[in-house]
Every structure is written in C-alpha cells, then in structure tokens.
BAFI-456479 format. One line per field, with one value per residue (C-alpha): residue number from 1; x, y, z. Coordinates in pm, 1 decimal. Example, Ala and Ser with C-alpha at 12.3 -4.5 7.8 and 13.67 -1.06 7.14 Angstrom:
BEGIN
pos	(1,2)
c1	(1230.0,1367.0)
c2	(-450.0,-106.0)
c3	(780.0,714.0)
***
This chain:
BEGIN
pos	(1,2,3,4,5,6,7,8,9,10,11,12,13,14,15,16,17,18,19,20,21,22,23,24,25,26,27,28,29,30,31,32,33,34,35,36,37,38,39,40,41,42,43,44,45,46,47,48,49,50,51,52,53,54,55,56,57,58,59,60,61,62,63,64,65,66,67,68,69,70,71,72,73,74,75,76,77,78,79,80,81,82,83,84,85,86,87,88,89,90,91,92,93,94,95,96,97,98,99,100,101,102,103,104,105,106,107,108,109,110,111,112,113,114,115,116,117,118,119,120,121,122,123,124,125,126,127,128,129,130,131,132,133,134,135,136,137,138,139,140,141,142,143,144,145,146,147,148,149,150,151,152,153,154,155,156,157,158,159,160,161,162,163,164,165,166,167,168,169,170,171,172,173,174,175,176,177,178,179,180,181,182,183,184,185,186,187,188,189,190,191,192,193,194,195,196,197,198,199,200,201,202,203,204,205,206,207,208,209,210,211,212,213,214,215,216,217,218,219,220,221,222,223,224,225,226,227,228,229,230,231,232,233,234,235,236,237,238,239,240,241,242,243,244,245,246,247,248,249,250,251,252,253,254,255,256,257,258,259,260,261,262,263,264,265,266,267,268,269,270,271,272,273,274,275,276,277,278,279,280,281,282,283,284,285,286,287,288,289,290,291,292,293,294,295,296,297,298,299,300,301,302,303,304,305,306,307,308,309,310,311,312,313,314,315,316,317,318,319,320,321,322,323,324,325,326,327,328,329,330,331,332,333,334,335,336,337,338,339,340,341,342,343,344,345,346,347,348,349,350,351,352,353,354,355,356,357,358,359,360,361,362,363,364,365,366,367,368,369,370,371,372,373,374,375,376,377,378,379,380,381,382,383,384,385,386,387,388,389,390,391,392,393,394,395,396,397,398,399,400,401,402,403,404,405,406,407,408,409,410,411,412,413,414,415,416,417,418,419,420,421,422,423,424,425,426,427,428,429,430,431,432,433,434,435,436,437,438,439,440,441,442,443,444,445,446,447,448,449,450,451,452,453,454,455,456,457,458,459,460,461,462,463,464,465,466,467,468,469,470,471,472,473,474,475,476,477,478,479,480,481,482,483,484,485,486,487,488,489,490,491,492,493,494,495,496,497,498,499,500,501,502,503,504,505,506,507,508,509,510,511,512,513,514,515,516,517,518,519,520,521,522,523,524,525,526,527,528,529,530,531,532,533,534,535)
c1	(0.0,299.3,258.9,-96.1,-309.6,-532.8,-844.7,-880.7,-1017.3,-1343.1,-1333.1,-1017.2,-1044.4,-1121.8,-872.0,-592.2,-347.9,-315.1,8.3,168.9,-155.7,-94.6,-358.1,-293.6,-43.2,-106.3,-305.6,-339.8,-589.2,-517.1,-768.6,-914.4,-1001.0,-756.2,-652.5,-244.3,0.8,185.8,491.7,398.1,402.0,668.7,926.7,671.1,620.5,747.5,726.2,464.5,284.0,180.7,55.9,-157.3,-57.8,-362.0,-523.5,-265.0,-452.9,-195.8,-287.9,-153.1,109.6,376.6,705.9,918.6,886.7,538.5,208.6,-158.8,-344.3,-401.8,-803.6,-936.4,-1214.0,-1015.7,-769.1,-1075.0,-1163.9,-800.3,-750.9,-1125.2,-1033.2,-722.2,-695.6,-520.0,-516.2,-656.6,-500.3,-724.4,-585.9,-649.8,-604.0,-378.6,-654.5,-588.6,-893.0,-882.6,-1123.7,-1333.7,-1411.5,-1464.2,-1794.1,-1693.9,-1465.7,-1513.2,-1348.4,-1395.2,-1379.9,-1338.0,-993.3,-896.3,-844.0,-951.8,-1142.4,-1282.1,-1619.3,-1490.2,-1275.8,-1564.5,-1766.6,-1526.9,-1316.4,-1575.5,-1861.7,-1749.7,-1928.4,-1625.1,-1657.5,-1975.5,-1962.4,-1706.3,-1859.8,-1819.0,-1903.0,-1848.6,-1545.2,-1654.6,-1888.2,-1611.1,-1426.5,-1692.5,-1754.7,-1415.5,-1548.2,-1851.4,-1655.3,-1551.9,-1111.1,-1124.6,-1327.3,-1371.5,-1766.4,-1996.2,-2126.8,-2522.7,-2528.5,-2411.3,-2342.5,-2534.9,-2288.4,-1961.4,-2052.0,-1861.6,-1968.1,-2026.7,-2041.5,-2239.5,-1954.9,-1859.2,-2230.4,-2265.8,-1934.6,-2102.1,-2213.2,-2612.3,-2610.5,-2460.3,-2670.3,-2960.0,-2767.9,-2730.6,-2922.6,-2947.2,-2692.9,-2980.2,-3121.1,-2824.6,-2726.1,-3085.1,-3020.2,-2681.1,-2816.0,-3044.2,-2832.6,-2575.5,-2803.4,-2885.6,-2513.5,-2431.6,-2752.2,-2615.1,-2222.0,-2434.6,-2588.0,-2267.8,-2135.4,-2381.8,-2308.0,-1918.3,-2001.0,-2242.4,-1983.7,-1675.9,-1905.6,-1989.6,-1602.3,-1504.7,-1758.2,-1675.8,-1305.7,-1476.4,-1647.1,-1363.2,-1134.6,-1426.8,-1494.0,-1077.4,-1115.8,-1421.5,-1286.7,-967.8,-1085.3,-1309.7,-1062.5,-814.8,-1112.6,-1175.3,-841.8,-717.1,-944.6,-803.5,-467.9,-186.9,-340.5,-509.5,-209.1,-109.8,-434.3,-528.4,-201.0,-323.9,-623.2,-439.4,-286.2,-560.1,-800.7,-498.6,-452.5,-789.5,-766.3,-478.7,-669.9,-990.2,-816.6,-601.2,-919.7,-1104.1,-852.9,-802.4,-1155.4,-1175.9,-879.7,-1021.0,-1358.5,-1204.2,-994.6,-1302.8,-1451.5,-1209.7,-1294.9,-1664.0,-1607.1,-1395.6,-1596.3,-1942.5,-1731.3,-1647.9,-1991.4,-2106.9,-1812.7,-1848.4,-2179.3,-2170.9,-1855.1,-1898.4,-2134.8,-2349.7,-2103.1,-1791.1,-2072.7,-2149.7,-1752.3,-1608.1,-1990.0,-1979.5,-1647.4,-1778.1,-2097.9,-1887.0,-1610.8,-1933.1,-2093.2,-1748.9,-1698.6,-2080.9,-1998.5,-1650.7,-1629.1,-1651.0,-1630.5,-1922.9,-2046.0,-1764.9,-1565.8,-1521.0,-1724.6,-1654.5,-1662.6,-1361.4,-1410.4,-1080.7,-1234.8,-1316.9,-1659.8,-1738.0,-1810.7,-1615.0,-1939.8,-1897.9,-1506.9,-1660.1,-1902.3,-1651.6,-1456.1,-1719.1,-1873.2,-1991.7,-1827.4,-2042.0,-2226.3,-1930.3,-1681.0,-1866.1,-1831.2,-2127.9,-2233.6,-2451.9,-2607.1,-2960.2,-3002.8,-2814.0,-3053.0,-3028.1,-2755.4,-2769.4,-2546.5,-2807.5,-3149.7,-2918.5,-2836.6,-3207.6,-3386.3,-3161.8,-3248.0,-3595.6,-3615.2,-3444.0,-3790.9,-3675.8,-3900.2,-3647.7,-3739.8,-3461.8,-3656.5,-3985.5,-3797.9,-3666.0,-4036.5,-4140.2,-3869.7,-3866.0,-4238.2,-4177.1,-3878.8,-4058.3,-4323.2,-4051.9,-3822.8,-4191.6,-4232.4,-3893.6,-3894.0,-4223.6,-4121.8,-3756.4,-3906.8,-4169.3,-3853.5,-3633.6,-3971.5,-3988.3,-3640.3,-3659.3,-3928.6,-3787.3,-3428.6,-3458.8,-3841.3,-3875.3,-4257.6,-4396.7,-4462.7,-4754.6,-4651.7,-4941.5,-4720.0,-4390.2,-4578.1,-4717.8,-4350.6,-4214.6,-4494.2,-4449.3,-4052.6,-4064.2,-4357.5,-4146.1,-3828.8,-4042.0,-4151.7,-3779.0,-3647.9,-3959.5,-3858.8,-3481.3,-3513.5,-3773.0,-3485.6,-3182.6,-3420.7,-3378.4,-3002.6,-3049.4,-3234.8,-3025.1,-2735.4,-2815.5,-2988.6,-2621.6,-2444.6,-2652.8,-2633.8,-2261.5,-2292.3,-2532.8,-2419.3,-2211.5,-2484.7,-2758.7,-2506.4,-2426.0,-2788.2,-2903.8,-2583.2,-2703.4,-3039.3,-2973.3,-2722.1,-3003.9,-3238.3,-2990.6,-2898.6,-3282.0,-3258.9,-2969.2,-3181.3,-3468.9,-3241.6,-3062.7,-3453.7,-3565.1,-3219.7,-3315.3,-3636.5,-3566.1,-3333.3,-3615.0,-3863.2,-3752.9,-3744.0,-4128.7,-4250.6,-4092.9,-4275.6,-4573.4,-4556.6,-4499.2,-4787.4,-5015.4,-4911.3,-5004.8,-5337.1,-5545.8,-5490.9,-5703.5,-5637.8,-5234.6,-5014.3,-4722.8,-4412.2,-4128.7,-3781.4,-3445.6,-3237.5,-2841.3,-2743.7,-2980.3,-2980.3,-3330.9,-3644.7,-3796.8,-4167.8,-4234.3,-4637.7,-4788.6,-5118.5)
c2	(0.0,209.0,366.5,509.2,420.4,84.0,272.0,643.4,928.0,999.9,1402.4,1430.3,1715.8,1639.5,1864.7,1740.6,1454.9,1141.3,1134.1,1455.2,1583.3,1934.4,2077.8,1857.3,2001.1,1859.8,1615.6,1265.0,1019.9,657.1,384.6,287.8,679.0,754.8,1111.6,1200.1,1459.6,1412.6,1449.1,1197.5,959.8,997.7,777.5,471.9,327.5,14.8,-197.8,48.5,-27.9,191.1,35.0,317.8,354.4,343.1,30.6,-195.2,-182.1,-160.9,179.4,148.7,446.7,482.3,486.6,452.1,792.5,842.0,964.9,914.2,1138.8,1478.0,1507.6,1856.2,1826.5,1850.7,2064.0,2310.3,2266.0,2342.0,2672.6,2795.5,2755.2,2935.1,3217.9,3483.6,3909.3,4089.0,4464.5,4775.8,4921.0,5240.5,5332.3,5001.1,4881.8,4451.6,4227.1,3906.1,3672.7,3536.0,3924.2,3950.9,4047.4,4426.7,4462.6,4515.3,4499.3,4659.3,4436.6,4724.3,4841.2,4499.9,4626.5,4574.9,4812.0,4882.8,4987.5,5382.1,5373.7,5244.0,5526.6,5804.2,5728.8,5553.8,5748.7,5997.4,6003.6,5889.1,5587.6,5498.7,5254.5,5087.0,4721.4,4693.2,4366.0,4218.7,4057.0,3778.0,3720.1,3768.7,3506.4,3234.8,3342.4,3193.9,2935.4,3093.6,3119.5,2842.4,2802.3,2787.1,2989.9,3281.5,3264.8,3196.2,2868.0,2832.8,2441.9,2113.4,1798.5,1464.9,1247.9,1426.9,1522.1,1891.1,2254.5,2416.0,2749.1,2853.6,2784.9,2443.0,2351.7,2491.7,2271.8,1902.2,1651.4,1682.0,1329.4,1460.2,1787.4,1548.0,1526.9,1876.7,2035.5,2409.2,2506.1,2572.7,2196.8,2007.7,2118.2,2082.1,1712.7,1706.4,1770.5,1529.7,1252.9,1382.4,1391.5,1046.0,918.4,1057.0,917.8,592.5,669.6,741.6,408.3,273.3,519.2,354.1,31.7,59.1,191.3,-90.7,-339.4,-179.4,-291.2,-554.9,-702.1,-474.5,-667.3,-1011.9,-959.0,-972.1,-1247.6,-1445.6,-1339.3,-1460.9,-1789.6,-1887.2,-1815.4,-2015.8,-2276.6,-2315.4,-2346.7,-2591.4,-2788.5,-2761.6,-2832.2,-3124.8,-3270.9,-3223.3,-3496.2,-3741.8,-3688.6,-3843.4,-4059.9,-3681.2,-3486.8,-3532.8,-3422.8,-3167.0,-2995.2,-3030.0,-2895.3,-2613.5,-2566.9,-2565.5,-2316.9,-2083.8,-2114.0,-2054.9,-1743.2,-1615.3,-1694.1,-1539.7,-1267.9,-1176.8,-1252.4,-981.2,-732.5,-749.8,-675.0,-427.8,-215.1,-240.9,-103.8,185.0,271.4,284.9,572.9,840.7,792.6,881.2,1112.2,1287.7,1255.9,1333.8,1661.8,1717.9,1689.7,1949.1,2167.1,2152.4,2238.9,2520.5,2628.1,2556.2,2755.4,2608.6,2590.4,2459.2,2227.8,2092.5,2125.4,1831.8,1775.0,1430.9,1336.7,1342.3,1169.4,926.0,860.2,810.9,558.2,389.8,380.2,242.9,-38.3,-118.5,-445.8,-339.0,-646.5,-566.0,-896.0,-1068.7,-1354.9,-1540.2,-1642.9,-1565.5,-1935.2,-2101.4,-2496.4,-2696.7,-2999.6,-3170.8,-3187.9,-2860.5,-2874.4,-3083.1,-3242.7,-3509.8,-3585.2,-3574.5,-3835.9,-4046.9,-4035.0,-4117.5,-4376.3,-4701.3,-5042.1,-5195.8,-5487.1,-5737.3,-5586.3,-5627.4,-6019.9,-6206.2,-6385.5,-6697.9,-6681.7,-6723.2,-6538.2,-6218.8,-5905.7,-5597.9,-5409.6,-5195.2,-4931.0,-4868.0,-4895.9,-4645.0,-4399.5,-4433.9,-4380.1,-4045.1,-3943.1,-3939.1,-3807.1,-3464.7,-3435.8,-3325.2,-3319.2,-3434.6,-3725.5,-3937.5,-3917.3,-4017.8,-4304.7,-4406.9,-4394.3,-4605.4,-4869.4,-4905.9,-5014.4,-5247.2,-5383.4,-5509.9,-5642.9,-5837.7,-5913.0,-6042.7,-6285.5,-6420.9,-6486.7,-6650.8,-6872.8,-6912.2,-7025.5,-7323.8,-7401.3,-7462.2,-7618.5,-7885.1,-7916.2,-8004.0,-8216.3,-8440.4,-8495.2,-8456.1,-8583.7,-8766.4,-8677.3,-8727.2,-8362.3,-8315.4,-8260.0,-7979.8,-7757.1,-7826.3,-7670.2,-7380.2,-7273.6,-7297.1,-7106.5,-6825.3,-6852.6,-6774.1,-6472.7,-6344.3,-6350.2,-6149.4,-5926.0,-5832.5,-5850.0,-5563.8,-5363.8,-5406.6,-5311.5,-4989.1,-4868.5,-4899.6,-4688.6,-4402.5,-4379.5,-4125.1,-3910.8,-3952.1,-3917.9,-3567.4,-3437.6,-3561.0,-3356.5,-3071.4,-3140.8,-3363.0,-3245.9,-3594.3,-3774.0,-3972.2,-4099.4,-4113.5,-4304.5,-4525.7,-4640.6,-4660.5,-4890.8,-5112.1,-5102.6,-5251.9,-5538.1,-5597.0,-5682.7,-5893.7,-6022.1,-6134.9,-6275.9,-6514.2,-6629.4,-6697.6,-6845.7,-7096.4,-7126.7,-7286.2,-7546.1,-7668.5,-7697.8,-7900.0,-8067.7,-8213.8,-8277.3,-8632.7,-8759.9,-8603.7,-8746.0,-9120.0,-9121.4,-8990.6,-9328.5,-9546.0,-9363.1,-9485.8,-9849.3,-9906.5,-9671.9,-9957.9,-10129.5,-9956.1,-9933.5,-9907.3,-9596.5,-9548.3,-9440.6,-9376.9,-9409.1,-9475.0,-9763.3,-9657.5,-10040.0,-10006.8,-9790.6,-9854.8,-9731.2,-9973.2,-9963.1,-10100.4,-10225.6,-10169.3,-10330.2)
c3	(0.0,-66.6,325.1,315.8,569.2,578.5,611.1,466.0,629.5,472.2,541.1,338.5,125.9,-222.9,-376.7,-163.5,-277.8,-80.8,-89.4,-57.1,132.0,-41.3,-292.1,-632.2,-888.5,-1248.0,-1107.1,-1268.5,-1321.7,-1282.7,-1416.2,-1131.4,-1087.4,-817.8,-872.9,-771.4,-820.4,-1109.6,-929.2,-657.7,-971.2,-1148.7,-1128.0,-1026.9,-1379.7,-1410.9,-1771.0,-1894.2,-1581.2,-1289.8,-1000.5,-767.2,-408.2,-286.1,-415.6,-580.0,-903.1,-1236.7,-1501.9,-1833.3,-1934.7,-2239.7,-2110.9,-1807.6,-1735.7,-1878.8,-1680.3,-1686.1,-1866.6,-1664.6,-1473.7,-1694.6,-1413.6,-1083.5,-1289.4,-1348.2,-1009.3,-852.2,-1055.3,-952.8,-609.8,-601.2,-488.8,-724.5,-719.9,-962.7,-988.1,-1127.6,-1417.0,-1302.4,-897.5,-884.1,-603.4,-526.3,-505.9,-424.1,-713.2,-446.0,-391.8,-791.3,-781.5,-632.8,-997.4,-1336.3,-1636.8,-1987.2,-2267.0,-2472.3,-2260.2,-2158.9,-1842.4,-1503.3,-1297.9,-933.0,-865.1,-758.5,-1086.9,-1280.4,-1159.3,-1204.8,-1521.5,-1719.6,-1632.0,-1931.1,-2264.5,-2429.9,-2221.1,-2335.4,-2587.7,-2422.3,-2264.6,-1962.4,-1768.3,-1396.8,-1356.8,-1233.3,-1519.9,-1759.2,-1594.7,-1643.0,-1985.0,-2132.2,-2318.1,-2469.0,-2819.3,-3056.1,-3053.0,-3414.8,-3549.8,-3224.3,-3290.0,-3028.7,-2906.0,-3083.5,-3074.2,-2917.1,-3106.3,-2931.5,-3113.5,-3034.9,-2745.4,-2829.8,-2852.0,-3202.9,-3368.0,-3683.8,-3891.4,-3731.1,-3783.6,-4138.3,-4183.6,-4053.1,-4242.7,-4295.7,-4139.5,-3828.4,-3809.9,-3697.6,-3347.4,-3276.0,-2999.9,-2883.4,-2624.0,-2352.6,-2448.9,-2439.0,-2051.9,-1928.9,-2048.7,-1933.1,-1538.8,-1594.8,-1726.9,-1431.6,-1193.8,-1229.6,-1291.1,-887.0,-757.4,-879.6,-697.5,-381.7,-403.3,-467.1,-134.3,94.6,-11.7,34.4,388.8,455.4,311.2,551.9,833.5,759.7,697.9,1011.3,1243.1,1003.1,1166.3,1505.3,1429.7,1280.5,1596.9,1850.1,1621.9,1612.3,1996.9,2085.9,1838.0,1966.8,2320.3,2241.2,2052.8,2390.7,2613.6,2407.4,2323.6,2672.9,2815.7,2586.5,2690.9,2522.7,2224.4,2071.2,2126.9,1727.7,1662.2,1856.0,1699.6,1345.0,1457.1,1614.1,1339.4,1065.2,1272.7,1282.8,931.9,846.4,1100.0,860.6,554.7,557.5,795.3,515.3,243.4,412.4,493.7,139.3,37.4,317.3,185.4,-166.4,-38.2,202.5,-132.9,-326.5,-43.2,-153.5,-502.7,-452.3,-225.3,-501.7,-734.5,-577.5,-420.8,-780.9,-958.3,-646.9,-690.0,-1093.1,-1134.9,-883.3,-1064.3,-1417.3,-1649.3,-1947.2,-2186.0,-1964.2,-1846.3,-2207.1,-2270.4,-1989.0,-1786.6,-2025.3,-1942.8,-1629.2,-1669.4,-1891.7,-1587.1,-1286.9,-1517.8,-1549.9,-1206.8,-1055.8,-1330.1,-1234.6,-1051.6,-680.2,-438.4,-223.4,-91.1,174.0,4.0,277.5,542.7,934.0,1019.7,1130.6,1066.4,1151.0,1070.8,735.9,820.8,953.5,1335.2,1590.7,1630.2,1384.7,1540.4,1918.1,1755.4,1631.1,1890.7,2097.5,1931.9,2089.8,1927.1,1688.2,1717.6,1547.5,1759.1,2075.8,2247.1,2221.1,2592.5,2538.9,2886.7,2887.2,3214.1,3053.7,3148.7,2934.2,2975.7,3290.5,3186.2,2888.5,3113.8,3362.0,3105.5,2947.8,3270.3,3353.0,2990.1,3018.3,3393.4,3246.6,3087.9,2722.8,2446.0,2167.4,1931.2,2048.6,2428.4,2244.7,2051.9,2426.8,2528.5,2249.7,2239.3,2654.3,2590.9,2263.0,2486.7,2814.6,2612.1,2379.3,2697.8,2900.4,2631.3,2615.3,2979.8,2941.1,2645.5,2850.5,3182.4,2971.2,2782.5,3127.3,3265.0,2983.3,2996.4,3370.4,3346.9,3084.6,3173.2,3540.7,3629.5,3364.7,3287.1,2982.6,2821.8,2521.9,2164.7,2134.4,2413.9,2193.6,1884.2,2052.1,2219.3,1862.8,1695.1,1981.5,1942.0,1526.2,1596.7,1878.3,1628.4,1350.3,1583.6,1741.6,1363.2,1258.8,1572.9,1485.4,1198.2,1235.4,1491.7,1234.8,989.3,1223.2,1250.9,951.1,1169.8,1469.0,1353.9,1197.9,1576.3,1692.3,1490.6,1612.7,1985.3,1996.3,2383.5,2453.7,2114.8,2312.4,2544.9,2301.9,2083.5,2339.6,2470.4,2115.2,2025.1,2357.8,2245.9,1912.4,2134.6,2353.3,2032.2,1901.7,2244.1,2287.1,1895.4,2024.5,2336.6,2152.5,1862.1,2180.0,2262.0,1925.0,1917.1,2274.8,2170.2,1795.9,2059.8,2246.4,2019.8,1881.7,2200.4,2262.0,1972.4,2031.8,2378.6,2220.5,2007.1,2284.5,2409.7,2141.7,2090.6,2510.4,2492.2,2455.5,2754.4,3019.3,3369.5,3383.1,3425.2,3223.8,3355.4,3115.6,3221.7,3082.5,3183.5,3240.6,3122.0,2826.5,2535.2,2476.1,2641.7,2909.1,2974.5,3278.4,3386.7,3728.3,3778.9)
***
C-alpha cells in the first residue's frame, strides 16, 4: 500500500493529494479513478505499468517515465479555487477573485477596474460605448466562443458530445446535423443525465459503507470464532490426553490457518472497499463543486467526461459482498461435532463379544443412562424413541422370559423328572418362538431406519451424542442379544422334540390297555427305552 493508511479518512479534502496531502499540482488520473500529483508519480512506472498507491490496481502508461493522462475536471476545479489578485488598471486597487464580484473589467480596454474607478473614469461620454461587464462574469464566460473559429457557441453535437459554432455547424455533415441540440437543451439534459449518474455513486457510497461494516464486524467475528474454536478444541483434546495430542495440533494448526486466511481474504476486500470511499467522495465533491462552478457551456464542454467517468466507475467491478465467510471450521466436516461423535462412538455390534447366557438381562449401563435421559424431561425425538422402544422392549423381553421359563420347565421335566410332556405344548412354544423372532427382527429393523435421523440431531447437539449413541448402540445389542436367546430357545427346543414325539408313540401303541399308568424311564445299562407295567 505504498505507506498510506489501511483505512482512509473519509473528510479528506477532495482537492488534496493522498500522498503529498498538499492541494494537487497537475493532477493525474489513474484507471481505477484515483486522482495524484503528477509528481507523486513519477518515477513509479514500471514496464509500462503503474501500479496506484492506494489500491494496488496496475494503469496502463507509455514509457518509463510516462504519466496518466491529466483530470481537466479537478484541474478546473483546482484553478477555480485558487486564490489569485486581480489589480485595477487604473487606482492600482488589489482584489482578491473570491471578492470579484466588487470589480469590473472593460472588454473594450482589456483592463480591469474597481467599482470607484468604474464610476469616475468611465462614467465619461467617451466611455460609453465601451462594454463593460463584472469581472466575475467575464471570468466564467471563457469558453462561450468556438477556438477555431472565435464565434460563439449556438449548438451542441449529441454524437460528439462537443460545442459548435455557426460555422462548425454549417461545416457538418447533414447526417450529423440530426444530433445537434441548442446550447440551452443540451445542458438541461446534461443535469439530468448527471443527476442520475451521482444518484447511482451514492448508491454505490452507501453500499461501500455498509460493506466496511460488515467485513469490520466479520473480523470480530472471525477473531471470537478462532477463539471459541480453539478453546473448544483444547477443552476437548485435553481430556483425551496423550493418544489426541497429534491431533489436537493439526487442529491447532488448521483453525490458525484458516484465521490467517480469511483474515487476510477480508482485509483485502476491506482495503479495496475503504480505497473505493475516496474515489466517490472525489468525485461526488467534484460533480457538487463543478456544477456550482462551471457555467453552461464549460458544463457541455467536460460535464460528459464526467458523466462518462461516474458511469465507469458504478460499473466497475466493486467487491461488495464478503468472500469469505466468518466461520472457522478446523475440521473436514465442519463442526467438531462429527469428530466428538466419532470419537465417541460405541463399538459396533461385530466388535462387541457375544455372551450366550440365557439369564443375561439388558444391559444396565443402557437402562441407567435411558432412565436419567428421560427423567431430564426433554421433548427431543430421540426421548420419544426411548419412550417407544422401553415399551416395545418389556413387552418383547416379558415374552422371552415366558417362552424361557416353559422351555427350562420342559427341559426339567424331561431330563430330570422324567414326565412325559404333550406334543401340542412343543408346537405352541415354537410357533411363539418364530412370531417373537419377527416381531424383534420388525422392531430391529424400524430402529436402524432411524439412525439417519439420529445421527443428523447428533451432529446438532454432539454435547449428549455420546450418550444417546451409546444407549441406542445397547439397544440394538439388547435386540440382538434377545434374537440369540430366543435363537438358543428354538435349538433346545428341535433338541427335544424327537425324544417327545418317540414317547408320544410309545404312548399310542399301550393306549389300549385300560387301567395301567405309564411311567417312562431310561435304563443306564440299556440304550433302549424300558416300559415297565404296574397293575
């Protein structure tokens, strides 16, 4: 930025350079409209190149020691608001030009006068058909006659955009004559087309200003973000010690890398938008300071240079929108929510050991951690599936137990009592064994179609992923758990049914003989089946 400041004062004077801070001398204009002294530029062009202190942006010149081409407005502008003497001819009396409107001057003489002089030398008769005008008119009044052919100004060329004389129009083209306007004509048009032009730069002037605080309080935001982030990421990666020190660094690392990128991505825009300020303010100063300044005919003589250079600058590509946003995400994935969740993940179902036990209860870490869930009384759709699934699961886990304790019962019976057990029981346990098994497999599988949904309210609240994660992960072991008991369930029972339906024979080939009791037992010396008769 060649040493000017970051962020320009927006009262600087519009016909002061920003580099020597002195009135402008010769001033120049660059192409992206920054106005300089055109000795603060010389000696800056580099490979026909010449990049503008202020913004960084490159302006074509000719030459190592070439300039840009010299501003006519501010130029105008400079010279009006100096402030020169002006000497009567006559009694030698000094007037400053602000003061011109107390002086004279005759046209006639081409001399200056004051207003006593005025009244006492050119009073006379002599004196009378001499014109005499104010001398501040006379000063505005310099370009009322064409440089070629010293007529006066009747008509202005639409096309051209320049001033003609009688002879310059009797010496067009009649093609061209179609586009020529009366002087009066052309500048009521011109402060209506310039009107509009810096009602479009004040747009653009608000807009700037809106954007500058928006990327000033986007800083903020991007400081506070890299701050919250960071502590998170310590407060996190502290409690797992030494196996996340590596990442925690990278971490570090990547937020403060992100810091420096969109710090320097926005500082960037920021500077190009606080450079653009100046500009308008220039320029807007300018239009104000032109048309106060400027009559009709220097109007219609540089007012569409101007109009030309504002329309050029509202459509210049100004960066108004931020490039970057103020979010600092260290993580692939956004958030640390989805690494907490990983990290915090429960083991899946192949990785955790499977316990044949039939007297396993469900895990009391899970019921624990489910009944603490619901007692905080939150209305989130993971406590209503908790609600849901504590119901399905008694009523599943009741009719295990029942179908368990008939199973141990016929079990009992038949190896240790040795009772003879009905075939009609054996069909019903099975039948309730496969509808229990459809039923867990249907609830199983309704709860791993709402991992989707889970899994997205975890990212948003990782604070109780971990133990929503974890009971839902023992919920789906539990299913499975009661799948393997029932499973055990159905191979005990296969187990026991030839030996059921071989009694039941033995059964029918003794039914006939009436008044006997059977009692079945198994001989250790024999591998058949004795049938002993008690009358």
């Amino acid at each position: 930025m060649a040493g000017l400041p970051l962020f320009p004062l927006d009262d600087l004077h519009p016909l002061v350079c920003h580099m020597c801070h002195e009135q402008y001398r010769q001033p120049c204009l660059l192409d992206c409209y920054h106005i300089f002294c055109a000795s603060c530029l010389h000696g800056r062009a580099s490979e026909n190149r010449l990049i503008c202190p202020l913004c960084g942006c490159p302006s074509a010149v000719k030459g190592t020691n070439a300039l840009p081409p010299e501003d006519r407005l501010l130029k105008f502008l400079v010279e009006n608001s100096a402030e020169s003497v002006v000497q009567c001819s006559n009694c030698e009396t000094e007037c400053k030009t602000q003061d011109a409107g107390m002086m004279y001057y005759c046209n006639t003489c081409s001399q200056p006068l004051c207003g006593p002089c005025r009244e006492t030398t050119h009073k006379a008769r002599m004196f009378s058909c001499h014109e005499i005008v104010s001398l501040a008119k006379r000063a505005k009044e310099g370009h009322r006659k064409c440089s070629l052919h010293d007529e006066l100004y009747i008509m202005f060329s639409t096309e051209k955009k320049s001033m003609l004389c009688i002879k310059c129009f009797r010496d067009m083209q009649v093609e061209s004559r179609m586009h020529c306007i009366d002087i009066e004509t052309a500048y009521a048009q011109g402060c209506e087309i310039l009107d509009q032009a810096v009602l479009a730069v004040k747009e653009l002037q608000t807009s700037a200003r809106e954007a500058i605080l928006l990327l000033k309080a986007m800083l903020g935001e991007v400081r506070a973000n890299v701050e919250e982030e960071e502590s998170a990421i310590c407060n996190l990666f502290n409690s797992m010690q030494e196996k996340l020190a590596d990442r925690k660094r990278i971490l570090l690392k990547a937020a403060q890398s992100q810091h420096e990128e969109k710090e320097k991505a926005l500082k960037e825009q920021l500077s190009h938008l606080a450079a653009l300020l100046p500009t308008l303010q220039v320029h807007l100063v300018t239009c104000s300071a032109f048309l106060s300044s400027a009559n009709k005919y220097e109007f219609l003589d540089m007012g569409y240079q101007l109009m030309e250079r504002l329309c050029r600058i509202v459509k210049l590509p100004h960066r108004l929108r931020p490039t970057q946003s103020s979010k600092v995400s260290p993580t692939h994935s956004g958030t640390l929510t989805s690494s907490w969740s990983t990290l915090c993940r429960s083991p899946s179902l192949s990785d955790m050991p499977q316990v044949p036990s039939l007297g396993r209860r469900p895990t009391s870490h899970r019921y624990i951690c489910t009944k603490v869930l619901l007692a905080e009384g939150g209305d989130t759709p993971f406590t209503e599936h908790c609600r849901n699934y504590e119901n399905s699961y008694q009523m599943l886990q009741t009719e295990i137990q029942k179908l368990k304790d008939q199973v141990q019962e016929m079990h009992r019976d038949l190896t240790k009592h040795h009772s003879l057990i009905n075939t009609d029981t054996m069909g019903e346990i099975l039948e309730r064994s496969l509808h229990i098994d459809q039923q867990i497999t249907s609830q199983y599988s309704s709860v791993q179609t709402l991992r989707g949904v889970f899994e997205e309210i975890w990212e948003e609240t990782f604070q109780r992923v971990a133990n929503e994660q974890e009971i839902y992960e023992a919920q789906l072991h539990d299913l499975l758990q009661l799948k393997q008991e029932n499973s055990y369930l159905t191979t005990i029972a296969r187990q026991i049914g030839p030996y059921i339906l071989s009694i039941a024979k033995v059964k029918e080939r003794l039914e006939p003989r009436a008044g006997t009791v059977w009692v079945v037992g198994h001989s250790q010396h024999c591998s058949n089946t004795d049938v002993v008769v008690v009358c």
